[in-house]
N, C-alpha and C positions, 0 to 999 in steps of 0.2 A: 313036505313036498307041496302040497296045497294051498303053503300058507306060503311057499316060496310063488305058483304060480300065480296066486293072488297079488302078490306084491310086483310080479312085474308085467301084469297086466296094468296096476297102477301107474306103475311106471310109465308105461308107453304111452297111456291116453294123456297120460302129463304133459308125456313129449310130443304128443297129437296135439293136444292143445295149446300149447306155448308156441308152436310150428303155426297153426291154425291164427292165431295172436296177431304172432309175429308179422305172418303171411296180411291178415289185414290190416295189421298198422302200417305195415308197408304201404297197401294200397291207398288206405285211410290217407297216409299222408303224402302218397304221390297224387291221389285225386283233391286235397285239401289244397298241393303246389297248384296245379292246373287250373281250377277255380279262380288263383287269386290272380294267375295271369292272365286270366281271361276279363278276372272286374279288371285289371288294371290297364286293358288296351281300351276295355270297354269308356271308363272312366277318361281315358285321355283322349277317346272320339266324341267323348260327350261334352266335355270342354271344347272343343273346336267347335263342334257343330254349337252348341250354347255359347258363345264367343258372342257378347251384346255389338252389333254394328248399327250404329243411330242411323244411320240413311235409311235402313228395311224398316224405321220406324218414325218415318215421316208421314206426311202428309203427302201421297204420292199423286194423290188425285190435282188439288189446287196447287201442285209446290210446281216451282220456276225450270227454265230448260239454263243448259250453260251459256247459252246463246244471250240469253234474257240475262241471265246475273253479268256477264262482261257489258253489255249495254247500261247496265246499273250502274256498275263497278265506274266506267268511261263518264257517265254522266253527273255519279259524285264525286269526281276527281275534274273532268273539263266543266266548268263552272266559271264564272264569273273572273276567278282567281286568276286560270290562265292569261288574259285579256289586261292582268297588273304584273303581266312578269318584265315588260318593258322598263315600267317604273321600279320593280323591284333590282332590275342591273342597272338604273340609272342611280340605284343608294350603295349599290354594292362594287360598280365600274367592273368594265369590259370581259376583262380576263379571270377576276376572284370571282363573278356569278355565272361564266362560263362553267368553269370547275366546280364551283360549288354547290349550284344546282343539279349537277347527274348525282356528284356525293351525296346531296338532303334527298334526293329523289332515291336511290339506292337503302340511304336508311330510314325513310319510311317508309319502302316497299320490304326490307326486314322486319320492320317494329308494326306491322300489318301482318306477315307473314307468322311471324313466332306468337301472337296473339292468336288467332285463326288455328293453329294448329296445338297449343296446349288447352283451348277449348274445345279442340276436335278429341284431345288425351284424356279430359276431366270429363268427357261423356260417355267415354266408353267405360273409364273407371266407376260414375255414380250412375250409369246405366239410364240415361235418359238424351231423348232424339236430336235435343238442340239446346242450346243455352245463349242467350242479350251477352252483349258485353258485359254490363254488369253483373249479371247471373256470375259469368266466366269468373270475376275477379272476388265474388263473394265466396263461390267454393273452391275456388284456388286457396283462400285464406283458412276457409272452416278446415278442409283437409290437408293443411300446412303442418310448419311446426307448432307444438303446442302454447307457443308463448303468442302468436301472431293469430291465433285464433281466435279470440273476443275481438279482433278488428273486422273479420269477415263483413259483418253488416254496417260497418261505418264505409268499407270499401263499394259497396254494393253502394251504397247510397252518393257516394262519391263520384263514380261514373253516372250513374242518372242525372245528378244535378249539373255535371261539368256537361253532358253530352247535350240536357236542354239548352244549358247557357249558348253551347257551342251551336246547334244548331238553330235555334231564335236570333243569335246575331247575327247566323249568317244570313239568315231570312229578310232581315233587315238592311245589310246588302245589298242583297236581292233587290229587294224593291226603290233602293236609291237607284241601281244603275238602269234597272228598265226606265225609272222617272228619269232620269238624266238622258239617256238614250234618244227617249221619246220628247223631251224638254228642245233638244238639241235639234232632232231633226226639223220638228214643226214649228217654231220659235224662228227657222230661219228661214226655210221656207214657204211660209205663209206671212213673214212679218213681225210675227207677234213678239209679244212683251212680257210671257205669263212669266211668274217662277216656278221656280223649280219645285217647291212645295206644293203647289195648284197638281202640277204629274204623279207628285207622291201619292197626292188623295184617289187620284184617278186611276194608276195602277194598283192600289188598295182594291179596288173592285172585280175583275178578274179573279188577282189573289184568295179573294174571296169564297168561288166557287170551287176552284182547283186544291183548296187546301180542305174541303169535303168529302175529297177520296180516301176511303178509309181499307183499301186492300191494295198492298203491291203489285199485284200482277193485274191490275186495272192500271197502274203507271207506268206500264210496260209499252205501250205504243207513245204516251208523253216522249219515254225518254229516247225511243227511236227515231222518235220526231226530230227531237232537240238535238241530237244527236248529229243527223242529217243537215239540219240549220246550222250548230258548230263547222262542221266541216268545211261547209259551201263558204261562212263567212270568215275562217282562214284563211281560204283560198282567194277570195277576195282580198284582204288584209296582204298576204302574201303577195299577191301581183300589186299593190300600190309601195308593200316597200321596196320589190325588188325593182319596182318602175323609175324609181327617182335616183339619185346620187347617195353613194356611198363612203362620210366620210369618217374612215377610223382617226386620223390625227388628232382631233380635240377630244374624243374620251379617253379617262383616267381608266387604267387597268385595274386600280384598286381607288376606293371611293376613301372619304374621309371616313377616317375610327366612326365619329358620331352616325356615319349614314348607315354603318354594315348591321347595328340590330334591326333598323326595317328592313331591310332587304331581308334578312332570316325571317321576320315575324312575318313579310309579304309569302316569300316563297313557303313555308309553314301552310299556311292559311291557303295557299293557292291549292299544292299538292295534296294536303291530307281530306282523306275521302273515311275516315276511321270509322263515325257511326254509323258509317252506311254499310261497312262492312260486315258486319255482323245479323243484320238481316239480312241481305244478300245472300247470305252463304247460308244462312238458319232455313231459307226458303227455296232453294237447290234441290231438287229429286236426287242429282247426283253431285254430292256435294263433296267427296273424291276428284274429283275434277277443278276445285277451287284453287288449292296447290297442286304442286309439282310442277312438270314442267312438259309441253310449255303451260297449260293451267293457264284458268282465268286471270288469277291474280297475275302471273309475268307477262301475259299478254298487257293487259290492264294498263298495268305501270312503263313498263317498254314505250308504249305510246303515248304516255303523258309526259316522259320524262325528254322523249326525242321531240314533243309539238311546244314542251314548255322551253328547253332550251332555243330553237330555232324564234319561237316568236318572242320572246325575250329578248334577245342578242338580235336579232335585226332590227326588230321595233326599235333599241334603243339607238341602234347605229343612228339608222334610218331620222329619228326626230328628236335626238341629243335631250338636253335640258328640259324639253318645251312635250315630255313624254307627260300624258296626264292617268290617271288612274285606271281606266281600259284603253287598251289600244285603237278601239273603233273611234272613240271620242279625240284622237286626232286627224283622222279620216276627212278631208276635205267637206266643206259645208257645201251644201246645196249640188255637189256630185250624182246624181242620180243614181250609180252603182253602190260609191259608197252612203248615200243614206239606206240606200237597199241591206247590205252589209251592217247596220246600225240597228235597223228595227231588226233583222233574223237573227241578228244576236239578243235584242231584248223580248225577243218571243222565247226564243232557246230555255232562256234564264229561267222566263213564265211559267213556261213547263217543267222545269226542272224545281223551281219552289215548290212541286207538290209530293216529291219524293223528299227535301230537304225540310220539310214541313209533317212528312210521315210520321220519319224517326223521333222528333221529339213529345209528338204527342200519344206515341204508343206506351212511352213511357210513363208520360203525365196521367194518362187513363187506366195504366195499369194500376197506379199508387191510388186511387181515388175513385175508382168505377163503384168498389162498395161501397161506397156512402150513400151512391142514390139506387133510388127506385129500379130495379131490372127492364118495367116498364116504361120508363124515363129513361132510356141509357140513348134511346136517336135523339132527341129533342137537346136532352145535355150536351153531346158528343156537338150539336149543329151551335149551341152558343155556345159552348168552351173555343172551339174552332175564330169562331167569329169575333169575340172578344181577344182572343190572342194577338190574331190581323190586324185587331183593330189597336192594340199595345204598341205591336211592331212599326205601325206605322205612325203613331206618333212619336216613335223615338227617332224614328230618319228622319220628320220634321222638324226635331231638335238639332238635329247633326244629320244634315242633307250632304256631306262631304265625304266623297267613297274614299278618296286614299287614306286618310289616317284613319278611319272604319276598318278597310281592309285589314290593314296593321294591325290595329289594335286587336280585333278578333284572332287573329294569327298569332299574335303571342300570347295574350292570357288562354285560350281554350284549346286550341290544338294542339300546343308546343307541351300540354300536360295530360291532355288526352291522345293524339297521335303518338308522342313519343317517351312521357312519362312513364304512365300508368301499364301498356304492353311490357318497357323492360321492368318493372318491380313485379307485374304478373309470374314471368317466367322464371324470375328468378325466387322468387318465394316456392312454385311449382317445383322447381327442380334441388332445392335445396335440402339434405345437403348434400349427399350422395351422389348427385345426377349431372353437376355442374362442369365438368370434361376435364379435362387435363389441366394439371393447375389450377381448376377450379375457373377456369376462364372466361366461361359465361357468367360467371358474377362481375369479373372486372368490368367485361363489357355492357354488362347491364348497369355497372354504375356511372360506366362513363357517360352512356344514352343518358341518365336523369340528372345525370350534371349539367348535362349539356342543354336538355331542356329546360333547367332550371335557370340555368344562365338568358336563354332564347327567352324565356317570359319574361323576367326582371328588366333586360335590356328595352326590352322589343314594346312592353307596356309603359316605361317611364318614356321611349321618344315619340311613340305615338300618343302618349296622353299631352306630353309635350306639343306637339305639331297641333292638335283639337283646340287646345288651351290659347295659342296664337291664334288659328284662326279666327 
């Protein structure tokens, strides 16, 4: 009997115990569930709130308002270029660079847009503030597919050297049509006999100082300047063509085969504002505000694209055949408005060389500031400057003739930096998963670098043509 209550004493504590067990594995493991939904709401507020967004990682103190980047944006695009679109529809006739100008304006305000914005995706993915154009295109490649990856640093180097060629030309530009400008107005109004090379040397000097600025937002009142001067001197331009007779009968709707690649490589060159974009947007507080809509960038382009067809297509109504490389330089001689109209556009220019003179050497000094002395970096920085000027401006002494200059820069360096290099960006970026339905942003990307590719080839044999004659 003893050895039976002993045995169910055993019993019971067993059953106590196992009950006991039971009871906290239970708990054990409904407090083990609860824990882990708690790391795991925890864990996904901590991804949002730790979600890298490059603007909270700018430079908020010196970086640019949206006010300042659309002034940029207006003043790397209204340029020089604008003032050849006359001549650009006198190679293209009447009705094919009506139409064709809103389409090239449309897709380089895309092939501007979709570069801008898969640089804005490759910063939030490698978690840093801002990225060059070239930066963009070197780690679009590093973090591509793995066969396109030893190209990353050929790419990178490829946008710097295109984007200096591109903007050194246009520099040189630059300074033919202020010399020209200024050659024009005083040449006739005072008499004289200089040439046009004697102007070149002479706006060399200006050029000079202006290309010493070495912070963007110091060229911020430049470009509001020039800004101001563009406008006034449209509006001038504007009331002398709409002052005269209008006749459509003798322009061709469509220009001769041979004439329509300048006109692409003019409007090209006219339009694309590419390496300006990318500082611009790199030096933005709010740089969310760059796209969408309406966004800097559609502002931007809306306006270029509505002042580049109106003064194109009048200009060219307006002075048929006898259109010369800017529109001011048909401009009646010795008109007192219009020499007014001549010099605020070749001041405009002046000012605007120092923003187009920025971009290429931030890049020149970023490849090469190691070499010297830290101590040395002002003294270098004032002769590399000055020795560049002084390059540029012996090469418009060479070729003091802005129309086939215009051209020719328009299609070797825009037509592969504006619209090359953005569609192979995106489409290497998005590949191969990301490409849409059918895959369609690859077609469309290849037909962009077709299309460029075609725009250089054409565009540099008739303007190396046209140099060649002269």
């Amino acid at each position: 009997m003893e050895c039976f209550i002993i045995w169910k004493r055993c019993f019971e504590m067993a059953n106590s115990s196992k009950s006991t067990t039971t009871t906290k594995g239970i708990s054990t493991s409904v407090s083990t569930l609860s824990d882990f939904n708690s790391r795991t709401h925890l864990t996904e507020k901590e991804q949002l709130d730790n979600e890298y967004i490059p603007a909270e990682h700018r430079d908020q103190a010196n970086g640019q308002s949206s006010a300042g980047a659309l002034a940029h944006l207006l003043k790397g695009s209204l340029g020089s270029g604008i003032l050849a679109m006359p001549m650009a529809f006198y190679n293209g006739g009447l009705l094919f660079s009506a139409v064709t100008t809103i389409v090239v304006g449309l897709l380089c305000t895309h092939c501007v847009h979709i570069l801008v914005k898969t640089s804005q995706e490759v910063c939030k993915q490698i978690k840093v503030p801002a990225l060059t154009f070239a930066e963009t295109a070197e780690k679009i490649f590093e973090n591509g597919p793995k066969s396109l990856r030893p190209w990353s640093n050929f790419a990178k180097n490829f946008v710097d050297c295109g984007l200096m060629g591109t903007y050194y030309a246009a520099n040189c530009v630059y300074i033919v049509f202020i010399a020209t400008s200024f050659h024009d107005v005083i040449n006739y109004d005072f008499e004289l006999d200089w040439d046009v090379r004697i102007y070149i040397v002479l706006a060399m000097i200006p050029c000079l100082f202006i290309g010493q600025i070495r912070t963007l937002k110091l060229l911020v009142p430049f470009s509001a300047i020039a800004n101001v001067l563009i406008v006034i001197t449209f509006g001038i331009v504007l009331y002398y063509l709409f002052s005269g007779p209008m006749v459509f009968s003798d322009k061709p709707l469509l220009a001769k085969p041979a004439q329509i690649p300048l006109y692409f490589a003019t409007v090209i060159f006219a339009m694309e504002g590419i390496g300006s974009v990318m500082p611009v947007e790199n030096a933005m507080v709010k740089p969310q505000q760059f796209l969408g809509c309406p966004g800097v960038l559609n502002i931007a382009m809306i306006t270029v694209i509505g002042l580049y067809t109106v003064i194109g297509f009048f200009g060219y109504v307006h002075y048929g055949d006898a259109v010369r490389g800017s529109i001011t330089l048909n401009l009646e001689e010795g008109d007192p408005l219009a020499d007014t109209a001549k010099l605020m556009m070749a001041v405009a220019i002046l000012f605007t060389f120092g923003l187009q003179f920025f971009i290429p050497n931030e890049i020149l000094w970023r490849k090469i500031n190691h070499k010297f002395n830290e101590k040395n970096h002002n003294i270098t920085q004032i002769m590399l400057r000055t020795g560049i000027i002084i390059v540029c401006t012996c090469i418009c002494l060479a070729i003091p003739n802005l129309e086939p200059f215009i051209s020719l820069v328009g299609a070797v360096f825009f037509s592969l930096l504006g619209i090359f290099v953005p569609s192979v960006c995106e489409a290497v970026y998005l590949y191969p998963d990301r490409l849409g339905w059918c895959k369609w942003k690859l077609y469309k990307n290849i037909f962009l670098g077709l299309f460029s590719l075609c725009a250089l080839v054409a565009g540099a044999t008739a303007s190396t043509k046209e140099i060649i004659e002269m």
